[in-house]
BAVEX-956294 format. One record per residue (C-alpha): x, y, z; residue in three letters. Coordinates in pm, 1 decimal, decimal comma, always signed. Each point is the difference from the previous one (the first is absolute). Example, Ala and Ser with C-alpha at 12.3 -4.5 7.8 and 13.67 -1.06 7.14 Angstrom:
# BAVEX-956294
+1230,0; -450,0; +780,0; ALA .
+137,0; +344,0; -66,0; SER .
//
This chain:
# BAVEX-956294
+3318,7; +6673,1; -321,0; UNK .
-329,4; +84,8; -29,2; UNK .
-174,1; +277,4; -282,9; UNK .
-100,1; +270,2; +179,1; UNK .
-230,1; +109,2; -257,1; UNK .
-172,1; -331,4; -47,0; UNK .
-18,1; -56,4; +413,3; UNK .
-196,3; +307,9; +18,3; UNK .
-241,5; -65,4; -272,3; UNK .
-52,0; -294,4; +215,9; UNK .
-68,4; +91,4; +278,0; UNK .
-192,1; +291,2; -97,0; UNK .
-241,4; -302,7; -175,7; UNK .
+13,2; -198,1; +320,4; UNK .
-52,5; +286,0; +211,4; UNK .
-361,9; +106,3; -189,6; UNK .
-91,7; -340,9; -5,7; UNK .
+28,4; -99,8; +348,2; UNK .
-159,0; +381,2; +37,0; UNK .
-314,6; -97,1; -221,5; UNK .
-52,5; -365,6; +219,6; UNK .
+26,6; +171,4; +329,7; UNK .
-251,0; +279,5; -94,7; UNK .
-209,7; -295,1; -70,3; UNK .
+50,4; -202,3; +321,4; UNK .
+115,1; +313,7; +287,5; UNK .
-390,0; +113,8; -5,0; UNK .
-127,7; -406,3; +77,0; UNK .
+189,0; -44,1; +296,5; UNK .
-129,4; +256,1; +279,6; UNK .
-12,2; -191,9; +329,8; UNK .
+214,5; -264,7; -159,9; UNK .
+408,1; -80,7; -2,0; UNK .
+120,0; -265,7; -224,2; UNK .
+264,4; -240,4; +80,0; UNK .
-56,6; -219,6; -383,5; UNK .
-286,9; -37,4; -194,1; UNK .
-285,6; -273,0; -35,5; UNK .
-130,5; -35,5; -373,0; UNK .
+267,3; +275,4; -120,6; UNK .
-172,8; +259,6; +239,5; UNK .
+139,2; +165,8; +366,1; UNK .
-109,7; -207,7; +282,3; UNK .
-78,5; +191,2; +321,0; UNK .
+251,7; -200,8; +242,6; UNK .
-31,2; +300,2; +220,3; UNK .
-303,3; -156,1; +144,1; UNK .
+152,1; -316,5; +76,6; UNK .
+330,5; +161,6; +127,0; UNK .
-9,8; +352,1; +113,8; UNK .
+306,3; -1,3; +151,7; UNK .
+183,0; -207,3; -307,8; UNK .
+368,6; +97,8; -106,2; UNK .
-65,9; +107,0; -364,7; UNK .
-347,2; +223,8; +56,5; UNK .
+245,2; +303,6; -33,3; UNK .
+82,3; -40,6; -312,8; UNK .
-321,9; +49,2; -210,6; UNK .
-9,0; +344,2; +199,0; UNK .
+339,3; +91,0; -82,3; UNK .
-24,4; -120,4; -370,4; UNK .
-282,3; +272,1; -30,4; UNK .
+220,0; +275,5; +93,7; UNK .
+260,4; -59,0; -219,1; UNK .
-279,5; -4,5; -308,8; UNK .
-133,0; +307,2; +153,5; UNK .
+288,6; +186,2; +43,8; UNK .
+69,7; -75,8; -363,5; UNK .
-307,1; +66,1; -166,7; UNK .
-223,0; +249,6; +271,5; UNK .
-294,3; -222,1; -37,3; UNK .
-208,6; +11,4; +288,6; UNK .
-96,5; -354,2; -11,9; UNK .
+303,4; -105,8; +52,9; UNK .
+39,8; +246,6; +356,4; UNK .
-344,2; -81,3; +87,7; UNK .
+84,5; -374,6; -2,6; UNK .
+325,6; +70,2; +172,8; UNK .
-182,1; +169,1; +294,1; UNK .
-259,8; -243,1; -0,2; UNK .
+243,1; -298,0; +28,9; UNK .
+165,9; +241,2; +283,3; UNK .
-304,2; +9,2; +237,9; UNK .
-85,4; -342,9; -53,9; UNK .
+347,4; -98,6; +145,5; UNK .
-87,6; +166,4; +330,0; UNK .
-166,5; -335,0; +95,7; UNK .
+325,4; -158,1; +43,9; UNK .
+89,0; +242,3; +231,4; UNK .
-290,5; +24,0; +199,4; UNK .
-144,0; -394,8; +15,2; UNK .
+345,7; -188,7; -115,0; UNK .
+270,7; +182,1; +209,4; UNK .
+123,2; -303,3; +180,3; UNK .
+19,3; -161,7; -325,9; UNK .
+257,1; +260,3; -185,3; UNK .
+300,7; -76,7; -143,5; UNK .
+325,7; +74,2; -99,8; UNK .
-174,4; +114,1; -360,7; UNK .
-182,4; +310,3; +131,2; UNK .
+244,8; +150,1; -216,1; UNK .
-206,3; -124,4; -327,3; UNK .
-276,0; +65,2; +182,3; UNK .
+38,2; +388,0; +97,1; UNK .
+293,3; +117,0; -203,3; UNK .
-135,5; +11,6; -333,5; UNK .
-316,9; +101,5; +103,9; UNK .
-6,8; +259,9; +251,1; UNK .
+295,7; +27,6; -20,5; UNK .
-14,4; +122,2; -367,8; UNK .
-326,4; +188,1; +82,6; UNK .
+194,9; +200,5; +260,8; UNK .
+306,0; +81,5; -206,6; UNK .
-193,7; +92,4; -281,1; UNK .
-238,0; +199,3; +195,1; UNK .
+85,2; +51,5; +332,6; UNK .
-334,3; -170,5; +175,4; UNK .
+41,2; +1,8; +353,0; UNK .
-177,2; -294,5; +49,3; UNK .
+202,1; -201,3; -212,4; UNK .
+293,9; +131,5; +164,4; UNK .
-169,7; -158,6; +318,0; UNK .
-63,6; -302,4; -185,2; UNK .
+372,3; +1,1; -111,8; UNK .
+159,4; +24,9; +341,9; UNK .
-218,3; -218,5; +173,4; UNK .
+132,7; -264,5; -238,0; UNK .
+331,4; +102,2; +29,8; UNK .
-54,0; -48,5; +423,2; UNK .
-146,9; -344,9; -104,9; UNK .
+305,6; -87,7; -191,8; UNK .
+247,2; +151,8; +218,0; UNK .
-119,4; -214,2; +320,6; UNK .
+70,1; -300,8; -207,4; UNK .
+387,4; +88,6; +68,5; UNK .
+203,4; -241,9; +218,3; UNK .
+202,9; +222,5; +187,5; UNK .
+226,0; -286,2; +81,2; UNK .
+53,8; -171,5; -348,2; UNK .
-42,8; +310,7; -148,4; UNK .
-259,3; -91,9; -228,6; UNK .
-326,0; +37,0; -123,4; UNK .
-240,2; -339,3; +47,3; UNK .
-182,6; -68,4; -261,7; UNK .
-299,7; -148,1; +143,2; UNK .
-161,3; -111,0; +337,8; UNK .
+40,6; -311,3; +211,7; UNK .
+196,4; -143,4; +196,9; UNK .
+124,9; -246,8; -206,1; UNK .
+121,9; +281,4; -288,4; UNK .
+130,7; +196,1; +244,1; UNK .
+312,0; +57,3; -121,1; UNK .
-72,8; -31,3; -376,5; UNK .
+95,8; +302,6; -288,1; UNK .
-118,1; -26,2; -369,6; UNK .
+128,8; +169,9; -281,6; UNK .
-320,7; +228,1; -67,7; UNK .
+67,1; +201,8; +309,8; UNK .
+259,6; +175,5; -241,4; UNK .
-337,0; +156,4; -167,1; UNK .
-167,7; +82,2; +295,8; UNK .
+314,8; +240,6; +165,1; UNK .
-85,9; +303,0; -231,2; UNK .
-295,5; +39,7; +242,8; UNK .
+217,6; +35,9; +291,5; UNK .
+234,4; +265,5; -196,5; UNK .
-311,3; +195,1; -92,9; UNK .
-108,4; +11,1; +373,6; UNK .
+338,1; +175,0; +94,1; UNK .
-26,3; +210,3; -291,6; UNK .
-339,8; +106,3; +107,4; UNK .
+90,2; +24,8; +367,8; UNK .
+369,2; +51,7; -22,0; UNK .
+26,2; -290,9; +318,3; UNK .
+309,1; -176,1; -142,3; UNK .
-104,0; -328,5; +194,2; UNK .
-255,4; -101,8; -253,0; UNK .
+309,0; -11,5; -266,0; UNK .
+268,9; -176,9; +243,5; UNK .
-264,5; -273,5; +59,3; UNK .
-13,9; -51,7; -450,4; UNK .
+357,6; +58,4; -7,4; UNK .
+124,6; -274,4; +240,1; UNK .
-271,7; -224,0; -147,2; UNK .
+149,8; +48,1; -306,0; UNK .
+382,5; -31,2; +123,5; UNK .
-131,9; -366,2; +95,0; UNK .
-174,9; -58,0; -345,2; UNK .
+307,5; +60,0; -147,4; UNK .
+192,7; -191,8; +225,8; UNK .
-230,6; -282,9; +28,5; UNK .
-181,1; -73,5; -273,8; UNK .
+171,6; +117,3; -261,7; UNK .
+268,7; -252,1; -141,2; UNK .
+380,1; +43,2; -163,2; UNK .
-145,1; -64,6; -328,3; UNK .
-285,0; +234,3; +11,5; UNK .
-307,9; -269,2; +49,5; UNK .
-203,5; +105,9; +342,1; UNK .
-197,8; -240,9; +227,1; UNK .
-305,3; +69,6; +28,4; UNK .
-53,3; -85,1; +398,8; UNK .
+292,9; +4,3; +256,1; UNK .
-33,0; -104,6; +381,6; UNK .
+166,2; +167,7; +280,1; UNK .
+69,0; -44,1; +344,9; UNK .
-225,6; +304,4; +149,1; UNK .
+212,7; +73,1; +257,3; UNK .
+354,8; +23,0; -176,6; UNK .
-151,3; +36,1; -359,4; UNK .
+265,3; -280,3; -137,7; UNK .
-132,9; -219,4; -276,8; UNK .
-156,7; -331,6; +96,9; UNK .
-171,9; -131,7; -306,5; UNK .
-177,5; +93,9; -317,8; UNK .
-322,2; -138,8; -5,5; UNK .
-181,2; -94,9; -352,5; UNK .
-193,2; +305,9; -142,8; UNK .
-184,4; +17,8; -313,3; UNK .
+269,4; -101,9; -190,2; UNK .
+120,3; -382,4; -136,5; UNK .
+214,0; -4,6; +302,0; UNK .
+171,3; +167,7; +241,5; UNK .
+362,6; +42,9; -125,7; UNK .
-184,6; +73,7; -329,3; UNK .
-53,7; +329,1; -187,5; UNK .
-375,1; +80,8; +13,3; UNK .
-31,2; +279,6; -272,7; UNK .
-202,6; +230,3; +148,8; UNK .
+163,3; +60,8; +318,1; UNK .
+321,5; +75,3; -263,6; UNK .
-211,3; +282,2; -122,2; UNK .
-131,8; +141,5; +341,3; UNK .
+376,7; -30,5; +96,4; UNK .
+100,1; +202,6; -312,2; UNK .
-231,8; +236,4; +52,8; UNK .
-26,5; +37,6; +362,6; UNK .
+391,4; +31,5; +73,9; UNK .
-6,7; +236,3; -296,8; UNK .
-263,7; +204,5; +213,3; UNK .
+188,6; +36,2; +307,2; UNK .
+273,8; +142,9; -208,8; UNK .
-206,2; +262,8; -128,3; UNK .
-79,7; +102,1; +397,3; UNK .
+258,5; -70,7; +103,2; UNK .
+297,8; +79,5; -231,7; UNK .
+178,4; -339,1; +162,0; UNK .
+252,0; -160,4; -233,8; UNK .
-21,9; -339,8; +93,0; UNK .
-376,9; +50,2; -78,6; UNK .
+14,5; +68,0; -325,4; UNK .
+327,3; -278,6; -75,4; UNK .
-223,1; -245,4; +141,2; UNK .
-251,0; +81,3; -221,6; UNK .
+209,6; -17,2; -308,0; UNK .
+118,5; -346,6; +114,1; UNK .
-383,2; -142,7; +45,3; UNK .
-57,9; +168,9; -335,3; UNK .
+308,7; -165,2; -216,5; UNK .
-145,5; -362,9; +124,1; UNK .
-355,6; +91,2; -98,3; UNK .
+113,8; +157,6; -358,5; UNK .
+187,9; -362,0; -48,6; UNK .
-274,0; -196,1; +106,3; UNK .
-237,2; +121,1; -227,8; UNK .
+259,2; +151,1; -297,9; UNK .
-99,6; -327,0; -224,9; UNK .
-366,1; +127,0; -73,3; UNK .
-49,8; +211,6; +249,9; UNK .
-350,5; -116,5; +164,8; UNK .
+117,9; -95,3; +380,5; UNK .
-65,7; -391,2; +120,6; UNK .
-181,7; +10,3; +313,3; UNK .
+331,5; -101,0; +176,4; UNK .
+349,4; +45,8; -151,9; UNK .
+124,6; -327,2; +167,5; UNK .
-259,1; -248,2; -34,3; UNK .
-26,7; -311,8; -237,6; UNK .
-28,2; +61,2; -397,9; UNK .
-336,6; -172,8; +13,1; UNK .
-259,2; +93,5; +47,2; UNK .
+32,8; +388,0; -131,1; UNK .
-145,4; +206,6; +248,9; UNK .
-14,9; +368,1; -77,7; UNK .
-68,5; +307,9; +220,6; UNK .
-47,0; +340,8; -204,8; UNK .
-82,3; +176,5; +305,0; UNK .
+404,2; -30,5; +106,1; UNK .
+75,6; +129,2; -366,7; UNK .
-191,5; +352,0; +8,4; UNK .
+134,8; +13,2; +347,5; UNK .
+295,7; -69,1; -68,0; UNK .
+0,7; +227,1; -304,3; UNK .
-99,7; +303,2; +252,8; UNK .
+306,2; -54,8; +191,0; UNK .
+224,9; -28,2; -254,9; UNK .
-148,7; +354,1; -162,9; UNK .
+62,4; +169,9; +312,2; UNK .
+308,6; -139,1; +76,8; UNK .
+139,4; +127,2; -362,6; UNK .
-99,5; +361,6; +145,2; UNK .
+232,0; -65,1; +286,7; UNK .
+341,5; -102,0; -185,2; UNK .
+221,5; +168,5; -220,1; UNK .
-42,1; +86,9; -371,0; UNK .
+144,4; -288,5; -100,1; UNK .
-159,9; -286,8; +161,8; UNK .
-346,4; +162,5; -48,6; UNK .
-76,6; -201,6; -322,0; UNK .
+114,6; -351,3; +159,1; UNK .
-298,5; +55,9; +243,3; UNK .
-265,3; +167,7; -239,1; UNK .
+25,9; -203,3; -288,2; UNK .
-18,3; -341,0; +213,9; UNK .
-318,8; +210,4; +173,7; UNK .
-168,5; +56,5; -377,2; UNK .
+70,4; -322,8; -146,8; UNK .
-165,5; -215,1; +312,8; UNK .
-267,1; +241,9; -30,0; UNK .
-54,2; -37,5; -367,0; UNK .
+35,5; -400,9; -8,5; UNK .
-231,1; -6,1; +334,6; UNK .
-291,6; +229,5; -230,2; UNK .
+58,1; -218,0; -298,4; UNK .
-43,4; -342,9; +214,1; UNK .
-191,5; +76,7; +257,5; UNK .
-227,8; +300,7; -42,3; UNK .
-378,1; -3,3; -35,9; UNK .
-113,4; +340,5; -199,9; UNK .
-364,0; -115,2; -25,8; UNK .
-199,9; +320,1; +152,5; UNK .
-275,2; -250,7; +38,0; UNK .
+201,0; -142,5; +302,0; UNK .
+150,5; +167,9; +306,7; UNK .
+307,5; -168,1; +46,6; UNK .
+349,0; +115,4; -193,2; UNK .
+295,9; -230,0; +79,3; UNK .
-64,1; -385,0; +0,8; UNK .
+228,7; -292,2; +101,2; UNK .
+86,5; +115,9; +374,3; UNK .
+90,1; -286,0; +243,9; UNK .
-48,1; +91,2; +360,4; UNK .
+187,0; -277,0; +123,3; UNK .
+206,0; -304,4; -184,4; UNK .
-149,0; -284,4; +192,7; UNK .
-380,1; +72,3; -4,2; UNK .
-161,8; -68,1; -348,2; UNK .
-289,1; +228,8; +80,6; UNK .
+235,1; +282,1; +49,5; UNK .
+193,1; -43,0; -364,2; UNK .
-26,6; +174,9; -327,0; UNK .
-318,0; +176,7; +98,7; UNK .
-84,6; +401,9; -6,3; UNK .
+138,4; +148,2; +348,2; UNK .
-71,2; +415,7; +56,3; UNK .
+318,9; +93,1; +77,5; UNK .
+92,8; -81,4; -333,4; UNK .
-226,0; +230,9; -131,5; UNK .
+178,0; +225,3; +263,8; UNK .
+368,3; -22,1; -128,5; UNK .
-126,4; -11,1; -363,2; UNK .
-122,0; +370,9; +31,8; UNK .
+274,1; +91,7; +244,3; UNK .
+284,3; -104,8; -257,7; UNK .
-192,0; +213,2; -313,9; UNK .
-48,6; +316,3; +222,6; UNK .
+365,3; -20,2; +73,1; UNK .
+50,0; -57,8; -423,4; UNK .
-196,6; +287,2; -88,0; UNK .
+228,3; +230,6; +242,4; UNK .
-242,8; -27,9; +303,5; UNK .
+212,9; +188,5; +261,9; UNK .
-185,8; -67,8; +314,3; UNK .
+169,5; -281,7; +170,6; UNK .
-340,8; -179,6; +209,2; UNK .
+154,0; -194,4; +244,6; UNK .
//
């Protein structure tokens, strides 16, 4: 059980300390998105990668700080990050993804539903098109990338992307846009998710019959292992297309996903890169904690009174041991959460600052300090 009293104080002292960095580094990085940090400051990957699957998130994490605090920093640097994404639809369309969902959801998306801009309504259902033509009629599926060769491949992260395609029919009221996420995620479920809870991360299918054919290695140890983070964007993402959808099985998948993750990490809390994956060496990844911790938060709004605390408590202690091990308060340097790992098998990509950390961090406190807008 967790103190209620003492969980606020803390997060009320998190909360105006990630405040004081970010009014310190929001102003420094017009023109610029970050994907990590060289010498503990933003880099500006956005130049290198317009079209890369995380530049949505330093937009988004802007709204949430200014929806909480009104500073106009924080707006002018969501907008900013907002225009600059228009490259990737203008000069990288071929290139798009199955992730225009990070991309266009928490930023435009948030910029229309908190102020109902009409371009980034466009910008919103033009992604939503994007994603939506990804669908394999056939298999009944949404590909995750391009090629022939991956033709027939699903991830787990798709689960994050769907709330686009339930916004479009919300703004449009065409239903198609939300049959398209809901068989995706009737496969997801069926597919990747396992009896005991543990997901793969990439599944195969035959594209013209949908049936399973493989599970190629993703950025986990292996492929019949449990790569943390796509537990978390399967916590949170099935727990999202309950909330459109009011689906059962939605949101009893997501409890199952969410028991395995809670007894993965229920010994200190701070989630291994991968839950199934040698004792040695210990590889971390923080960013599938405050993720994780987001899910788990909203799915304790969606359950009765008395399984509420199960999820919330698990939510505030990862959070708490994550700040404690992993959190860099110095206002000197941009960066908040440290010790992400991209991917298990590429050292480059472990225990280093990633910006959707910084993301989830400030998603997971809004939600603490009874944030009610729900941003995906």
């Amino acid at each position: 059980m967790t103190c209620i009293g003492e969980t606020q104080k803390w997060v009320k002292e998190t909360w105006d300390r990630l405040d004081k960095k970010m009014q310190i580094s929001a102003p420094k990085m017009k023109g610029k998105i970050p994907y990590t940090t060289e010498n503990g400051h933003y880099d500006n990957f956005y130049e290198r990668c317009p079209d890369w699957w995380t530049n949505g998130f330093w937009g988004g994490m802007m709204w949430i700080l200014y929806k909480k605090t009104n500073r106009t920093i924080y707006r002018d640097a969501a907008l900013d990050c907002e225009r600059l994404l228009d490259k990737a639809f203008y000069e990288y369309y071929q290139r798009l993804h199955h992730d225009v969902g990070f991309l266009w959801n928490i930023t435009a998306g948030i910029h229309y539903r908190l102020e109902g801009d009409t371009l980034s309504k466009r910008r919103v259902l033009e992604a939503a098109n994007l994603l939506a033509a990804r669908f394999n009629i056939k298999g009944q599926f949404i590909r995750a990338w391009g090629g022939a060769e991956r033709s027939g491949w699903t991830i787990i992260d798709t689960m994050m992307n769907l709330p686009l395609l339930y916004r479009a029919s919300q703004i449009t009221g065409d239903m198609r846009y939300s049959y398209v996420a809901q068989a995706h995620a009737d496969m997801t479920m069926r597919d990747h998710v396992r009896s005991d809870g543990s997901v793969f991360h990439i599944v195969q299918h035959d594209e013209f019959t949908g049936e399973c054919t493989g599970y190629p290695k993703g950025q986990g140890f292996a492929p019949e292992s449990s790569w943390a983070r796509g537990q978390a964007w399967a916590i949170y993402g099935f727990t999202l297309s309950y909330i459109f959808t009011g689906k059962q099985e939605y949101l009893d998948i997501a409890k199952r996903v969410a028991h395995y993750f809670i007894a993965a990490v229920c010994e200190d809390f701070l989630p291994r890169c991968d839950f199934r994956a040698p004792a040695e060496p210990v590889l971390y990844d923080s960013t599938a904690g405050v993720c994780a911790a987001c899910g788990l938060l909203e799915l304790a709004n969606q359950v009765g009174e008395y399984e509420k605390e199960m999820y919330r408590s698990a939510a505030v202690r990862m959070l708490k041991a994550i700040d404690k091990a992993f959190c860099n308060w110095d206002p000197q340097e941009d960066s908040v959460l440290q010790m992400g790992s991209h991917s298990y098998h590429k050292v480059e990509e472990r225990h280093r600052h990633i910006i959707y950390g910084d993301f989830f961090l400030t998603e997971a406190l809004y939600k603490l300090s009874d944030g009610e807008i729900l941003f995906w």
